[in-house]
C-alpha positions as CSV (number, residue, x, y, z in Angstrom):
1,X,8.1,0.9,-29.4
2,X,9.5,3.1,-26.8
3,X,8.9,3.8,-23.1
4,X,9.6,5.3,-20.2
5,X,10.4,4.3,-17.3
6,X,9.3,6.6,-14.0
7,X,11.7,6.1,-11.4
8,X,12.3,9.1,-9.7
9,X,10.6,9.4,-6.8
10,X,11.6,9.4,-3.0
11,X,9.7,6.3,-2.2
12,X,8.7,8.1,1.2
13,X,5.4,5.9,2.3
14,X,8.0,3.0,1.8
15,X,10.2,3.7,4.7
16,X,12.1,3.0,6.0
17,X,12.8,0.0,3.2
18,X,13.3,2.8,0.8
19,X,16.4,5.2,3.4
20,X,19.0,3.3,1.6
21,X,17.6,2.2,-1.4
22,X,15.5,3.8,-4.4
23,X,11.9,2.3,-4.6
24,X,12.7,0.9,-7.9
25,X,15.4,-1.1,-6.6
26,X,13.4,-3.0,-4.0
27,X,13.2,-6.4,-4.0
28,X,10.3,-8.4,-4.2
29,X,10.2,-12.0,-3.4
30,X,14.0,-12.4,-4.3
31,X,13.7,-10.0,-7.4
32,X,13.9,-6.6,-8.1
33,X,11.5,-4.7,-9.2
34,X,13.0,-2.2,-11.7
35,X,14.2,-5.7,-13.3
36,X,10.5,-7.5,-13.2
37,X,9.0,-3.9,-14.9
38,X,11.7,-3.9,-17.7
39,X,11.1,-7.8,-18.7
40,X,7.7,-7.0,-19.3
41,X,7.9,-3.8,-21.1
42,X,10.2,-6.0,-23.5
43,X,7.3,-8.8,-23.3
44,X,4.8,-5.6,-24.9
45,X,7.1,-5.0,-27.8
46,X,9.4,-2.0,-26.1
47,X,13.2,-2.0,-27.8
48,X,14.2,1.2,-25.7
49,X,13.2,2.6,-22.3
50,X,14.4,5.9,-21.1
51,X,14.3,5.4,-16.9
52,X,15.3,8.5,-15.1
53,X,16.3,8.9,-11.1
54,X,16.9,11.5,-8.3
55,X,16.5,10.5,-4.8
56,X,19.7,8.2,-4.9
57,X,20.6,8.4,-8.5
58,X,23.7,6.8,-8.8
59,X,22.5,3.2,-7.6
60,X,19.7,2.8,-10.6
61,X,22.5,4.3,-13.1
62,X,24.6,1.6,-11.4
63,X,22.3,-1.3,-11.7
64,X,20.9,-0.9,-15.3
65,X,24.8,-0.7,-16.0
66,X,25.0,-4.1,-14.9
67,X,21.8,-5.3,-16.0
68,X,21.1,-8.5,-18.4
69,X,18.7,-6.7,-20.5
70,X,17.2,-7.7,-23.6
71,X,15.8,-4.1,-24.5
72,X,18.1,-0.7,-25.0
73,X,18.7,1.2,-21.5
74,X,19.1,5.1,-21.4
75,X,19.6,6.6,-17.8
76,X,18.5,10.1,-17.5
77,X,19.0,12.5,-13.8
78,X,17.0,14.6,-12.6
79,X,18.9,16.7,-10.0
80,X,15.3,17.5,-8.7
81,X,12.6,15.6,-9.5
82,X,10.4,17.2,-12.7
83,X,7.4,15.1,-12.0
84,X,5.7,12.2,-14.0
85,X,5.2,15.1,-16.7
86,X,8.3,17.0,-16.3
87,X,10.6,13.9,-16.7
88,X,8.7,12.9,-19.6
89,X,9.2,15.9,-21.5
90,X,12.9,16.1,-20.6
91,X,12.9,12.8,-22.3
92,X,11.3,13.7,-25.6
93,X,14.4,13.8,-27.7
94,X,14.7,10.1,-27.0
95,X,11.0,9.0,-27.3
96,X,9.6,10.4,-30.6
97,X,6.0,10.9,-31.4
98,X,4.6,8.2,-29.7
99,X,5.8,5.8,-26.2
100,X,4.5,4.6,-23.2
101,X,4.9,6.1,-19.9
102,X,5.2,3.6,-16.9
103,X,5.1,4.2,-13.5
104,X,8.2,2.6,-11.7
105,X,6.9,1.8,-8.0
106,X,4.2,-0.7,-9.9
107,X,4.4,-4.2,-10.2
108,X,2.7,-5.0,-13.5
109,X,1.4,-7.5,-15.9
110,X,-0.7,-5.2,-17.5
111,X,-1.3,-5.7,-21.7
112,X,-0.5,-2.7,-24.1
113,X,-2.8,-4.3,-26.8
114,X,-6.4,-3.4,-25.8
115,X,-5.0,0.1,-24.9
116,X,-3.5,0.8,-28.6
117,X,-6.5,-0.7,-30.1
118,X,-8.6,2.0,-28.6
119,X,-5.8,4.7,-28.7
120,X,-6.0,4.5,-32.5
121,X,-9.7,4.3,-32.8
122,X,-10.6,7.8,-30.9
123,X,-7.1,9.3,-32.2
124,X,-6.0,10.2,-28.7
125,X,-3.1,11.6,-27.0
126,X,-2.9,9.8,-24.3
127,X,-4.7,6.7,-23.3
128,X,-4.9,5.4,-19.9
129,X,-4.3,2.1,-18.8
130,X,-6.8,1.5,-15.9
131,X,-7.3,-0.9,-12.8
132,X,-10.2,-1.1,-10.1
133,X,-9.3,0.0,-6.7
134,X,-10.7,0.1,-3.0
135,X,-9.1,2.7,-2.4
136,X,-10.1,6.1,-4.4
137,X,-8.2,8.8,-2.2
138,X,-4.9,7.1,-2.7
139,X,-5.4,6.9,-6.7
140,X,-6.1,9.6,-9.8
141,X,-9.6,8.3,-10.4
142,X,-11.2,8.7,-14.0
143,X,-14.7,9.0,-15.6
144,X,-15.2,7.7,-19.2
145,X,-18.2,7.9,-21.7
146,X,-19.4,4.6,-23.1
147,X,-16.8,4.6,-25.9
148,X,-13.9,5.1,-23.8
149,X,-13.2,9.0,-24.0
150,X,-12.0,10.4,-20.7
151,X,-14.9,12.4,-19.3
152,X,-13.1,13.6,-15.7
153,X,-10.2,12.8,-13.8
154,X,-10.0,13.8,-10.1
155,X,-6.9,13.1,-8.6
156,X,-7.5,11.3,-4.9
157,X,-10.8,12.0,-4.5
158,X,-12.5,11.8,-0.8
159,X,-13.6,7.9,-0.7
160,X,-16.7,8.9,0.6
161,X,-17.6,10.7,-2.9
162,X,-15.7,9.0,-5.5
163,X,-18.0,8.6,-8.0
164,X,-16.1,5.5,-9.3
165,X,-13.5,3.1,-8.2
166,X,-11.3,3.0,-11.9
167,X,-7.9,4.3,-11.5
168,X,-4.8,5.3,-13.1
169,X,-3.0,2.5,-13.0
170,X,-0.1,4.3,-13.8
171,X,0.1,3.1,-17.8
172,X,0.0,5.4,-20.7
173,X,0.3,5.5,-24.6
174,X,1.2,9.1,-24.6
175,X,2.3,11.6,-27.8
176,X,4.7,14.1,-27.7
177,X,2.1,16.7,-28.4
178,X,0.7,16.1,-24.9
179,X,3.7,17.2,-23.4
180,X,5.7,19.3,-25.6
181,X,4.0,22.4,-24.5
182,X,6.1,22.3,-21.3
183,X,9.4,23.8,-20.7
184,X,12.4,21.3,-20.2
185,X,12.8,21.4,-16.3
186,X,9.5,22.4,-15.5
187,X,7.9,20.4,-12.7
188,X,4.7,18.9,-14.1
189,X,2.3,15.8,-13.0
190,X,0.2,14.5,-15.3
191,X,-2.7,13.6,-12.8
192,X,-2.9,17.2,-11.5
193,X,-1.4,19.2,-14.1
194,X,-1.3,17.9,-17.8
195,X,-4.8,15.9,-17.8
196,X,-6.9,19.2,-16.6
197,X,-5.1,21.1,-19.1
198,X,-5.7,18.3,-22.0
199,X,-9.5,18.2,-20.9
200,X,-10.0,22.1,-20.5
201,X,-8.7,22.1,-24.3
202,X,-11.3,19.4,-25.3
203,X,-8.0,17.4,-26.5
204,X,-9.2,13.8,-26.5
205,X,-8.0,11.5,-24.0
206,X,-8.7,8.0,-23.6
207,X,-9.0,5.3,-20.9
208,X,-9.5,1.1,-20.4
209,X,-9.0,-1.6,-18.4
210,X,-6.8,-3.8,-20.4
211,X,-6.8,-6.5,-17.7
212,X,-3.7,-8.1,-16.3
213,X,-2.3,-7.8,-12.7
214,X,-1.0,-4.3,-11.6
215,X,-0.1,-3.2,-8.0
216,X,1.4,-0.4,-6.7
217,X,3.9,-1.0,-3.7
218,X,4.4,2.3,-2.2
219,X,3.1,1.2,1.9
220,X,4.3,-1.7,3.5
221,X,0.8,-3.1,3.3
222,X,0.6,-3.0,-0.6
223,X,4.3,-4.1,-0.6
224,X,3.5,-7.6,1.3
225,X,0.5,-8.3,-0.3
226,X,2.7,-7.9,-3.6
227,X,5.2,-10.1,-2.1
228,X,2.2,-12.8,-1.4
229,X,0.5,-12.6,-4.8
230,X,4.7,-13.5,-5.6
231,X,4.9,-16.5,-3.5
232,X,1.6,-18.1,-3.8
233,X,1.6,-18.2,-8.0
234,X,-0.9,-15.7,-8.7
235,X,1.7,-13.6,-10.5
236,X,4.8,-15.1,-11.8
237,X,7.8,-13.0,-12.0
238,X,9.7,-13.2,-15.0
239,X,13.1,-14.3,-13.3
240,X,14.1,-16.2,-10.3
241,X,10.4,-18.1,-9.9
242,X,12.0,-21.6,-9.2
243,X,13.2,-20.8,-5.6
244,X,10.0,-20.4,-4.7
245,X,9.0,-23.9,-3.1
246,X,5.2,-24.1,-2.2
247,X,5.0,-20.5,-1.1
248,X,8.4,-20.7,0.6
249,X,11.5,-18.4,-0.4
250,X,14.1,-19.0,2.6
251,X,17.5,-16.2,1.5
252,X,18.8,-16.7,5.0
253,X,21.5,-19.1,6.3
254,X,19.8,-21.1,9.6
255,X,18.1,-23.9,10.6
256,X,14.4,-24.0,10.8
257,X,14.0,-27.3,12.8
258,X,11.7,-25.6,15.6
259,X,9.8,-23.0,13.5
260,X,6.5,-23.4,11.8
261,X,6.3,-21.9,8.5
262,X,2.3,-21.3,7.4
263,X,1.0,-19.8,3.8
264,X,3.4,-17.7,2.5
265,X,6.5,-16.5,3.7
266,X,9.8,-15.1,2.7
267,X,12.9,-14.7,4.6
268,X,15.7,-12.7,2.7
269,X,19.3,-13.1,3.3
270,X,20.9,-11.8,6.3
271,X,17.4,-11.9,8.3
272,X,17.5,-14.1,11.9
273,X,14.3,-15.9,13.1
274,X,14.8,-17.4,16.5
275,X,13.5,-20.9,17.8
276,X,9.5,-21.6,19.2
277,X,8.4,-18.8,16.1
278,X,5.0,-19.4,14.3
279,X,4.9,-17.6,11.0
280,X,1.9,-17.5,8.5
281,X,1.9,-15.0,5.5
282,X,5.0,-13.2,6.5
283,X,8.0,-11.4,5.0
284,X,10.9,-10.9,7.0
285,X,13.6,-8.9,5.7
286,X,17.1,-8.3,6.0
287,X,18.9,-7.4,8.9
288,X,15.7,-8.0,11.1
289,X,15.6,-9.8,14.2
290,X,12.3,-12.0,15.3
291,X,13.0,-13.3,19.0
292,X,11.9,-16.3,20.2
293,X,8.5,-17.5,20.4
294,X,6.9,-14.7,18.9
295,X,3.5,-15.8,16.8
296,X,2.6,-13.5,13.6
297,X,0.4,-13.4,10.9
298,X,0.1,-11.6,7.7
299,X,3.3,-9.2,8.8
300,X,6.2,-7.4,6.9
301,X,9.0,-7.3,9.5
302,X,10.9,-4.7,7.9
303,X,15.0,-4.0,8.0
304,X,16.9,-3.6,11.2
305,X,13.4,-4.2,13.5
306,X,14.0,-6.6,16.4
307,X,10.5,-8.1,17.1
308,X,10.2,-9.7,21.6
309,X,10.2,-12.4,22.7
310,X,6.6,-13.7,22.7
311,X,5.0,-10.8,20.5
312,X,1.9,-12.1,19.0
313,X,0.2,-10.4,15.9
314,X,-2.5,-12.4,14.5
315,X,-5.7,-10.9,13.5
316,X,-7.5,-9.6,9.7
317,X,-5.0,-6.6,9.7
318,X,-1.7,-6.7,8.0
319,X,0.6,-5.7,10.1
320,X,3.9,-4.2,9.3
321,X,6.8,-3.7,12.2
C-alpha cells in the first residue's frame, strides 16, 4: 500500500515552536513526530509514502534523507502550498489507484483495517477515518447513515449547532478518481472543496471510527496533552519509549536536588530550571528559562520564554507560556 504523507503546512497555531521548525518535525516527548507517523504507516502495511513540504522545505527533505526507515521515502515541494487536495493530486503519478492520505500534524495510532473493510463494501472513493471530538468548530465534522455512507460534511461548524461531535480525523483510503479531476497546482482542500463536490455528484463516500488514539497537535494545549498521553503510557511511541522513567523524560544537563517533579513532566535538552521549582504535568522546552521558586501545573513552557521568580500557575487550565 501506498500513502501520503501531508506535511506542508505553516504550523501557525503552533508558534512560536513551529518559527524555526516545520510542524512535522516537532518533537514529542523526545521523538519526532514525522518519525512516530511513518513507523506506523509501516505498522498498516504502507511500502511507500510520498511526504511533500513548503513552509521550510529543505529541513523535512533533509531529515527523511537521514532517516532509518523501513518503508520507501519520496519528498515532493510545493513552492506554495496546493492544499490537502492539491498536494495529493500532484502526487498521483506516485500513488496509483488507490492510497491513504494522512494528515502530518497528527499523532496517530489509528487502524486502516476496519476502514478498508467498509471501503470495499459500499465501493467508495474515499473513506474517512473518524474520531470523537469536544471540539466541533476546530474539526470538518461528518454525518453518516446507518451503514456508513457519508450523508454531510460541514467543515468547523459553530459548536453551538454541530449536529454531531465525529470528525475527520485526518485519515483517508482515497482513489485517484476523487482527485484526478483537478489540475496539477491547483489549490484544493478536501474538507471544503473536494468532499462538497463528491457529495453534490452523489459519488459515494464513506466514513468510521476505526478506534485507536489520534490527536492533532496544532495549539500548545493539544501539543502538551500529546506530550502527557506520551509520558504517562497511554500511547507508546514507536521509538525512544525507555527514557521515559515513571512519567519522567529529563534531556537537560543539571541537578534536580531542590526541585519537585509531580505527574508528568519533560525537560528537553538545553532547557534551565532553577532551584525552589514545583512542577506537576509540565513540559519545558529548549532554550527556556524557569526562575526560581516558581510553582506550575499542567504548563508547556515553550522555547526562549524566561518564566519569574515566584510565578505560580496552578488551576484546571492548561496553561502555555
Amino acid at each position: 500500500m501506498k500513502a501520503m504523507l501531508l506535511c506542508a503546512g505553516f504550523g501557525t497555531r503552533l508558534k512560536p515552536l513551529t518559527d524555526s521548525l516545520p510542524k512535522p518535525l516537532v518533537k514529542i516527548a523526545g521523538f519526532t513526530l514525522i518519525h512516530d507517523t511513518l513507523l506506523h504507516l509501516f505498522r498498516q502495511g504502507v511500502d511507500t509514502a510520498v511526504v511533500n513540504g513548503s513552509w521550510m522545505a529543505d529541513k523535512i527533505e533533509d531529515y527523511l534523507g537521514n532517516a532509518d526507515l523501513p518503508l520507501n521515502l519520496i519528498f515532493q515541494r510545493e513552492e506554495e502550498p496546493l492544499g490537502t487536495a492539491g498536494g495529493v493530486r500532484k502526487a498521483l503519478p506516485f500513488l496509483g489507484e488507490e492510497f491513504l492520505v494522512v494528515y502530518g500534524d497528527n499523532l496517530t495510532r489509528q487502524p486502516v483495517s476496519p476502514l478498508m473493510e467498509l471501503h470495499r463494501r459500499l465501493d467508495s472513493e474515499v473513506t474517512i477515518a473518524l474520531s470523537p471530538t469536544g471540539e466541533p468548530s476546530t474539526k470538518g465534522i461528518v454525518l453518516t447513515d446507518p451503514d456508513g455512507r457519508v450523508r454531510c460534511f460541514r467543515e468547523k461548524p459553530p459548536d453551538e449547532i454541530a449536529e454531531s461531535n465525529l470528525a475527520n480525523s485526518g485519515l483517508y483510503i482515497c482513489r485517484k478518481s476523487a482527485v484526478e479531476h483537478l489540475h496539477e497546482g491547483e489549490f484544493s482542500d478536501f474538507g471544503m472543496n473536494v468532499f462538497p463536490m463528491l457529495l453534490s455528484e452523489k459519488r459515494v463516500l464513506a466514513a468510521d471510527t476505526p478506534g485507536g488514539y489520534t490527536s492533532d497537535i496544532g495549539t500548545g494545549k493539544s501539543y502538551l496533552l500529546a506530550c502527557h498521553e506520551i509520558l504517562s503510557g497511554r500511547v507508546i511511541p514507536y521509538e525512544d519509549s525507555d527514557n521515559i522513567k515513571n512519567g519522567i523524560l529529563i534531556e537537560n544537563d543539571q541537578s534536580y536536588d531542590e526541585i519537585e517533579l509531580k505527574g508528568t513532566f519533560w525537560a528537553e535538552k538545553g532547557a534551565l530550571i532553577s532551584e525552589g521549582c514545583s512542577l506537576e504535568n509540565c513540559v519545558v522546552l529548549s532554550g527556556a528559562v524557569i526562575d526560581r521558586n516558581c510553582t506550575l501545573k499542567n504548563c508547556l513552557v515553550m522555547p526562549g520564554t524566561a518564566v519569574p521568580e515566584c510565578t505560580i500557575a496552578d488551576d484546571k487550565y492548561l496553561k502555555v507560556f
